[in-house]
N, C-alpha and C positions, 0 to 999 in steps of 0.2 A: 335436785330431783329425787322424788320417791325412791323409784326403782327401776331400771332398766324396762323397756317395753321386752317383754321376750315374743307377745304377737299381739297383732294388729288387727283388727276386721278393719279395713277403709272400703268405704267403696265410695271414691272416689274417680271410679272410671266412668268417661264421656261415653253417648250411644256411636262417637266416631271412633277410626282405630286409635288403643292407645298408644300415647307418645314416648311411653317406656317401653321398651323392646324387652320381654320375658317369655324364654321355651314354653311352648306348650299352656301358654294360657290367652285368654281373653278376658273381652267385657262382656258378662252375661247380663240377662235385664233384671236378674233380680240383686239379691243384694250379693258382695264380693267380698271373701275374707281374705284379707293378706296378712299371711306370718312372714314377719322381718326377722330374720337373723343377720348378723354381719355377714355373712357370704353369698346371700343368697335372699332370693323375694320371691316367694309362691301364691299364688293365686286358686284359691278354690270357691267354687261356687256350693251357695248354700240358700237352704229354700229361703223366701222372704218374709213367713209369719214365723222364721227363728232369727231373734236377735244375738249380736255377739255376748260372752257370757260376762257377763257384771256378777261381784260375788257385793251383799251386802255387806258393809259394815260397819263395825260398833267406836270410829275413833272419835275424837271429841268434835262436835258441831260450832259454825261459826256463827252464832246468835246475832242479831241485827240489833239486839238493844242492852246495855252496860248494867250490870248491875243493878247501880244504883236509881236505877228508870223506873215507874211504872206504868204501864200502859195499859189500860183499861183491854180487856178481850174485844175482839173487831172491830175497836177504833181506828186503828192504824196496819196497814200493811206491812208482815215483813219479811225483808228478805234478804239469802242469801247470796252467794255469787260462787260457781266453781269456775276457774281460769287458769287457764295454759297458756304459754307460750311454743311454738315452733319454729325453728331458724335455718338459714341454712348460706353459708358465703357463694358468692361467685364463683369464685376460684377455688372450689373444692366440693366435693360430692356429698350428697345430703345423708346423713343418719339418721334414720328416727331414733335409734335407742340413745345416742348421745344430745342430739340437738334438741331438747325437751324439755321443758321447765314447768311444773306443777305447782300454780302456789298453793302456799300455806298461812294464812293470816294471821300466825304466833310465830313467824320466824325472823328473825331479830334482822332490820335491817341498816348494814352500813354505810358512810359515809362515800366518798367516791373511789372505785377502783381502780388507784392511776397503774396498776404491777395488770397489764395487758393480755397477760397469762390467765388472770382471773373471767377476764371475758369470756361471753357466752361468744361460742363459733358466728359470730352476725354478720361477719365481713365490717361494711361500715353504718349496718342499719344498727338502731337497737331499739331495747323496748323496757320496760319496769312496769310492776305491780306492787303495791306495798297496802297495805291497810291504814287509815287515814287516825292514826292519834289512840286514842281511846275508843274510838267508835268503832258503830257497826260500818260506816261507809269504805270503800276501796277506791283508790286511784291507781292507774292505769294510762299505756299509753305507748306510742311510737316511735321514731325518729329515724331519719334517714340521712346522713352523711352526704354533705356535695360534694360527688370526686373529684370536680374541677380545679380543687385546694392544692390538687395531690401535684399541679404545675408549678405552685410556689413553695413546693417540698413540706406542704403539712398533711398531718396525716387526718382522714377528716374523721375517721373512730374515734378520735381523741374528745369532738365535741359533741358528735351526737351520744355514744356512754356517757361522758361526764352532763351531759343536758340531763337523759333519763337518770343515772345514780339521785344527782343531788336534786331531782324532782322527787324521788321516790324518798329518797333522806327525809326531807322536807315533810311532805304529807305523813311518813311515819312516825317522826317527833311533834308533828301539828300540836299547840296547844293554844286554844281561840286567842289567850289573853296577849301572847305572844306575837300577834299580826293584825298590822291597822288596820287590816279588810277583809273580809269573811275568807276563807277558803273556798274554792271554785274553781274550775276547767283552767281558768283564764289565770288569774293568778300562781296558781301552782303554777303554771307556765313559766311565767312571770319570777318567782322565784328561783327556777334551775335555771332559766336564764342570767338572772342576774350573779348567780353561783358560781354558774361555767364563765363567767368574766369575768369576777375575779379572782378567778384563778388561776396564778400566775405560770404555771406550767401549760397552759392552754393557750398557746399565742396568737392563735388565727384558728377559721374554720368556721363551718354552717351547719344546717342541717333545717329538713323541715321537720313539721311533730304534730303529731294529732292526742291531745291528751284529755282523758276521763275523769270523772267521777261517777262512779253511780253509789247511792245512798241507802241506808237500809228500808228506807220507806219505798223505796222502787220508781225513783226519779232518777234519771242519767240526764250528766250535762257534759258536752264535747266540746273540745276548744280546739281547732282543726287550720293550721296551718301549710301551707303547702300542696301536693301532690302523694302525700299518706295520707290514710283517709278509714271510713270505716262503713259498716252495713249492719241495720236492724235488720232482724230474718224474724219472720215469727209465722210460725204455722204453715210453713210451705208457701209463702210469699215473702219479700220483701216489702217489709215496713215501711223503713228509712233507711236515710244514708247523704254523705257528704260529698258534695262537690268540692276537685280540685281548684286549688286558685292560683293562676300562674300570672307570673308577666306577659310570657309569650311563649310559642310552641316548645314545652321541653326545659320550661324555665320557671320553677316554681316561687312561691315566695320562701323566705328560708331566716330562721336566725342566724345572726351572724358577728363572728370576732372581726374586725377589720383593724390592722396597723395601721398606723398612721402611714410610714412610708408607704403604701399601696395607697393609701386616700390620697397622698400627696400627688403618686404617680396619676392615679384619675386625672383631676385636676390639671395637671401640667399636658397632658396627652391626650385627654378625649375620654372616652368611654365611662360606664355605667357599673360603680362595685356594689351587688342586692347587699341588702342589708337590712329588713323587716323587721317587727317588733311583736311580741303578742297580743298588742293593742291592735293589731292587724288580722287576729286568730278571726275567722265566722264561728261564734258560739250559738252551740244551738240544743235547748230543751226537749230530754223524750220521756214520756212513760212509759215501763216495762212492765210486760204481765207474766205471770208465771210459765216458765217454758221459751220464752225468748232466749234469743242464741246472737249474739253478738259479736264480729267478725272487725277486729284493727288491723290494719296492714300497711307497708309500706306501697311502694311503687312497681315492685318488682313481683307482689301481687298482683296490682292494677293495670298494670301493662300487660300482663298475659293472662288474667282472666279478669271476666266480665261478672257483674254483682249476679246475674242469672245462672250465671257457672257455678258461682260460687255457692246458691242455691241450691241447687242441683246435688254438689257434693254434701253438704249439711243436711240437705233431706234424706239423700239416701243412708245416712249415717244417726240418721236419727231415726228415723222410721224401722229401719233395720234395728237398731237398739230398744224400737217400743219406746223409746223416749217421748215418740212422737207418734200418734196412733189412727187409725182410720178406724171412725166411727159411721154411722147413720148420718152424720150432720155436718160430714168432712172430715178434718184434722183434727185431733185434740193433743192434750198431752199424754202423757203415758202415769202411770201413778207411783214409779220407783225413780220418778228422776231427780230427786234429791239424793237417796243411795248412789246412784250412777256417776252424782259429781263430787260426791269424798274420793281425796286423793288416795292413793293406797300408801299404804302407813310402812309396806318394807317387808311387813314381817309373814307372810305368804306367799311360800315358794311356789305356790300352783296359781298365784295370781295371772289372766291373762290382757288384762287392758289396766292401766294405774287409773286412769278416770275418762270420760265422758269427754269432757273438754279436750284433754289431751289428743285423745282419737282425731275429736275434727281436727286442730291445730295442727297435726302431721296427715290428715287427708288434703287439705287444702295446702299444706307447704313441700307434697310432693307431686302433687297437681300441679300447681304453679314452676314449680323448679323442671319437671317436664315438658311443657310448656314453651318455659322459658328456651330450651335448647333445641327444641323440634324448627328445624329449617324451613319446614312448609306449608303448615298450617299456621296464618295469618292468625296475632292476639290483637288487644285493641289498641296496643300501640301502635303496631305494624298497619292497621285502620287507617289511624287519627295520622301516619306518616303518609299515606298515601292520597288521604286528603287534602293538607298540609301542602304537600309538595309532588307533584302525581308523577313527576322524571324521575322521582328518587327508585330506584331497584330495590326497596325495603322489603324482606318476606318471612315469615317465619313469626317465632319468639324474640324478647329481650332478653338476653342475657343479664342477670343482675343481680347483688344481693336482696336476700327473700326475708322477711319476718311477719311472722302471724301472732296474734294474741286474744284468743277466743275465751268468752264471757256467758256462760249460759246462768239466764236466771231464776232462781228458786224460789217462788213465794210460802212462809213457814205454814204446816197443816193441810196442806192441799197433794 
C-alpha cells in the first residue's frame, strides 16, 4: 500500500438509518465526508458541487502499449485501469487505513505466499491484481474459501490465496510463447488451478473465483465461477453483471483439492464431494468505455448488498468527486479522472485520499461489513432465505468474510 488513508470522503450512506452507530452524525442527502483515524470515524456533511480533495500528480503513467508498438493515432483505443482492493475478516473489525491495497503495475510480483503472516487481513476470501507479462492488459480477480473444509481440519485460506498468488504469478510472468493457449479469463483460471494442485503443502480445500482480464484496447473478459461475482456500473446505471451459479441454495460451484480418502469415504457412504473445473466458469465478453467503474466481490458483498446498493454508494462517490458529473444530457464523466486514479506515491504528507479507486473499495467494504452485522434490516441473502425456506427465523445481515476489488476505467486523452 501507498500510504496510510489519513481521511476518507465515503459516502457510502443509505437514505435508511445507518447500520454503523456514530455520536452525533447522520446520513445527509448530499455528499458525506468521513475522516477515519484508528480511534475514531466522523461524519461531516459537505455541500455536493464540492468534491473530496484529489491533489494532481506527476508519477509515471501506466501506458496501454509497449514500447515497441506503433499504433497509428485513433486507430485503437487506450486504456488505463486504476485498482484497489478492500478487505476485511469476519472475525475481526474492518480498518480502512490497514485493509487497503492500491495497485501498482511495475511492482514486482511473487510466487505463492505460503508464511500466512504475509496475507492480506481476508479471512478466507482473497483476491490478486498483477499486470499480464509485458503488456498493457491486467488481470484480476476473487476467490472465496469454503469453510466447510474447516470440519476436516483444513484450512480453506490455504487454497483460495494460493489459487489467487499463483494466478497472479502466472499472468505476471505470461509470455505468449510459453502457453499452448492464448491467455484469457478462463485459462488463467485454469492455470492457478492447476498450481494450487500441485502443490504439495496444499492438501485439500475449495474455493469459488471470479477472474478478469481487461486489456489495453478496452475489452474485459470474466471467467466467473461460483457465488463471487462482479458489476459493470457506468454512468449512474448498471451495465452488466454476473449471475451466481450454485448447485443448490447456498452451495456454490467451487474449485476443489479432494483426497482420495474422502473420495473413497463418498463412494462407500453416499453423498456428494463438489468438485468443479474452470471449464465450468460462464465466460462472458464486455466493452469498457471511458469512466466505467467495475466492482469484484466475494459473497459477503452479495449477501448484504444488492448490485442497486452498490450503485448508489459508487455514484455517490463519484459524483461527489466530479468523477462523474451532471451535465444538460445527464451523466457524464468528469475531466480529471485519470489524475484521480494515480496512486499516491507516499511522499505528501498533506495527502488526503491515495486514489479514486481506493475510496470506493473502502465505501463499499464498510457498507457491506455494516450490513453484514446489523440484525434487522433484511440483505439479499436474508431475502433468498426466506424464500428458500419461509419457517426459517432468518433476519438481519450475513455475517462473513468481505473482499472488494474495484477497477475504474481510463481511456488515454479524454
Amino acid at each position: 500500500m501507498a500510504s496510510s488513508l489519513r481521511s476518507l470522503a465515503v459516502t457510502a450512506c443509505r437514505t435508511s438509518t445507518p447500520r454503523v452507530t456514530i455520536a452525533g452524525s447522520s446520513c445527509a442527502s448530499g455528499v458525506t465526508v468521513v475522516s477515519l483515524s484508528k480511534r475514531q470515524l466522523s461524519l461531516v456533511a459537505a455541500p455536493r458541487q464540492r468534491g473530496p480533495k484529489f491533489v494532481q500528480r506527476t508519477t509515471r503513467g501506466f501506458h496501454t502499449s509497449t514500447p515497441s508498438q506503433s499504433i497509428p493515432p485513433q486507430s485503437t483505443p487506450k486504456f488505463t485501469y486504476g485498482i484497489a482492493a478492500s478487505f476485511s475478516a469476519k472475525d475481526h473489525k474492518y480498518n480502512p487505513n490497514r485493509n487497503i491495497f492500491n495497485f501498482d503495475p511495475y511492482n514486482h510480483i511473487r510466487a505463492r505466499r505460503k508464511n500466512k503472516k504475509t496475507r492480506p487481513g481476508s479471512g478466507q476470501d482473497a483476491f490478486f491484481v498483477s499486470r499480464v507479462g509485458e503488456t498493457s492488459d491486467v488481470a484480476f480477480g476473487v476467490a472465496d474459501g469454503v469453510g466447510g473444509w474447516m470440519n476436516s481440519g483444513v484450512d480453506p485460506a490455504d487454497f483460495s490465496h494460493g489459487l489467487c498468488d499463483y494466478a497472479a504469478h502466472a499472468a505476471y510472468t505470461h509470455r505468449p510463447e510459453e502457453w499452448e493457449t492464448p491467455l484469457n479469463a478462463r485459462s488463467l483460471m485454469q492455470r492457478g488451478y492447476e498450481d494450487i494442485c500441485n502443490d504439495e503443502t496444499v492438501r485439500a480445500g475449495g474455493s469459488t473465483a471470479c477472474v478478469a482480464i481487461a486489456r489495453g484496447t478496452g475489452q474485459l473478459e470474466v471467467a466467473n465461477l461460483g457465488d463471487s461475482g462482479f458489476v459493470q456500473l457506468r454512468l449512474n446505471a448498471v451495465h452488466d453483471y454476473s449471475e451466481p451459479q450454485t448447485h443448490a441454495f447456498n452451495t456454490p460451484y467451487q474449485l476443489s483439492i479432494v483426497p482420495k480418502k474422502i473420495l473413497a469415504q463418498v463412494a462407500a457412504f453416499g453423498g456428494t464431494q463438489l468438485c468443479d473445473f474452470p471449464k465450468d466458469a460462464n465466460v462472458s465478453q464486455h466493452a469498457l468505455r471511458h469512466g466505467d467503474v467495475l466492482v469484484f466481490a466475494t459473497d459477503g458483498v452479495w449477501d448484504n448488498l444488492s448490485r442497486h446498493e452498490i450503485l448508489k454508494i459508487v455514484s455517490k462517490i463519484m459524483i461527489g468527486a466530479n468523477a462523474w458529473v451532471h451535465t444538460e444530457n445527464g451523466i457524464g464523466v468528469g475531466t480529471d479522472l485519470h489524475n484521480f486514479t494515480m496512486p499516491d506515491d507516499g511522499k505528501d504528507a498533506t495527502e488526503d485520499i491515495p486514489s479514486l479507486q481506493s475510496f470506493l473499495a473502502v465505501g463499499i467494504t464498510n457498507e457491506a461489513k455494516a450490513a453484514s452485522m446489523n440484525t434487522k434490516l433484511d440483505g439479499p441473502f436474508a431475502r433468498e432465505v426466506q424464500r428458500e425456506f419461509p419457517y426459517e427465523k432468518w433476519q438481519g445481515g450475513k455475517v462473513d468474510d468481505i473482499c472488494v476489488v474495484v477497477a475504474i476505467a481510463c481511456e488515454e486523452k479524454k
